[in-house]
N, C-alpha and C positions, 0 to 999 in steps of 0.2 A: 504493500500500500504506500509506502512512503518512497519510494519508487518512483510508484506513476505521480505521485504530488510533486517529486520535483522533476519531470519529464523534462520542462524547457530549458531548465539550468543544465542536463543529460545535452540535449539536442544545441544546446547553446556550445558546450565544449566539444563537440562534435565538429560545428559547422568552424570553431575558430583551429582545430586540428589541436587539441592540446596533447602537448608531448608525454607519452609516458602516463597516460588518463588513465587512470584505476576506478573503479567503482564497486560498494560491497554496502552490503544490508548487513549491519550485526545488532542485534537484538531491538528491534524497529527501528533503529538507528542509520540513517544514511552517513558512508564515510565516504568520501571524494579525495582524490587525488592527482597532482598531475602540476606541468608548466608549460605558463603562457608562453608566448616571445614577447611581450611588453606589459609595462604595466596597466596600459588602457583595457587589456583586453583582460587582467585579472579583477581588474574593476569593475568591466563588464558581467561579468562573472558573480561576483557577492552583489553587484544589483539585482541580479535575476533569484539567487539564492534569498534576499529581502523582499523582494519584488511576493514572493512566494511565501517563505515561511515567516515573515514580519522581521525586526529590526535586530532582535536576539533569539533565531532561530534554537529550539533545545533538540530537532528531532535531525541534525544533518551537522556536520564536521567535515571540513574542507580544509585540507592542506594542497595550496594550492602557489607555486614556485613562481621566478621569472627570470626568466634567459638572458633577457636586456635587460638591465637596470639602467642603464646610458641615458635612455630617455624614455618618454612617454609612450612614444609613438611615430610610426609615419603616417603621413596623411598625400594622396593623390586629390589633386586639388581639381574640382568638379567646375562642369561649367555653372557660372553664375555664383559661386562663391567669391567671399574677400577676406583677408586674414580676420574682421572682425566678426566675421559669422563663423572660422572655424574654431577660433579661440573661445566663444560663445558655446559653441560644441565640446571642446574638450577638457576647458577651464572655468563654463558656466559663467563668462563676464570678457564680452565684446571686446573692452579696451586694455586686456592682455595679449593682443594684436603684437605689439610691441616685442614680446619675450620669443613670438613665434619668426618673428620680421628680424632682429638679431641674430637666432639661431641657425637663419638660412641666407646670410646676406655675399654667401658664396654664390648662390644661384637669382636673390632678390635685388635688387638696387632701387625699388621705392616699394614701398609698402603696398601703392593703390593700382600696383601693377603684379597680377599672377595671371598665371596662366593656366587652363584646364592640362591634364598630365603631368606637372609641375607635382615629383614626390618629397614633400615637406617634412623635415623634421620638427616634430612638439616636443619641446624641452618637459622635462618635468616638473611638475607643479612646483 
């Protein structure tokens, strides 16, 4: 049963390939295991595991690693985005624009110019 309750957080580490993903029921107990390649996507991870079992889940334990510590994440920059909607996205507040626009200024030379394909580095929070 507690399985199928957290099915999406199952299907979520699935779809992101976590390395080395274990999974095991021990005494209604869900244990998880495994490592992200970044941090965004272990983040992703305990959101969906809240998302589900509320804020202090007691029925599921996740140890759950990360490969990169370097940085947050990379980002392929979409059409119609601008560094303050991805910083919006990854740091929940537009005008950390800034932290994303220094980290890439090998490939950026003004902030109000990216481009769709453009694989951006997100520093860490």
């Amino acid at each position: 049963m507690v399985k199928e309750k957290y099915q999406s957080v199952l299907e979520l580490g699935e779809k992101l390939n976590i390395i080395g993903g274990d999974v095991k029921v021990n005494n209604d107990k869900l244990e998880i295991s495994g490592t992200t390649r970044n941090q965004y996507q272990k983040d992703q991870l305990w959101d969906e595991i809240k998302k589900v079992g509320g804020e202090n889940p007691s029925d599921i334990t996740a140890d759950i690693k990360v490969a990169d510590t370097s940085i947050y994440c990379h980002h392929e920059v979409q059409k119609g985005e601008s560094l303050s909607l991805i910083a919006k996205k990854y740091y929940g507040d537009p005008m950390k624009y800034k932290k994303i626009f220094e980290a890439n200024t090998d490939q950026l030379k003004n902030p109000d110019l990216i481009h769709p394909g453009q694989n951006l580095i997100i520093p860490n929070k």
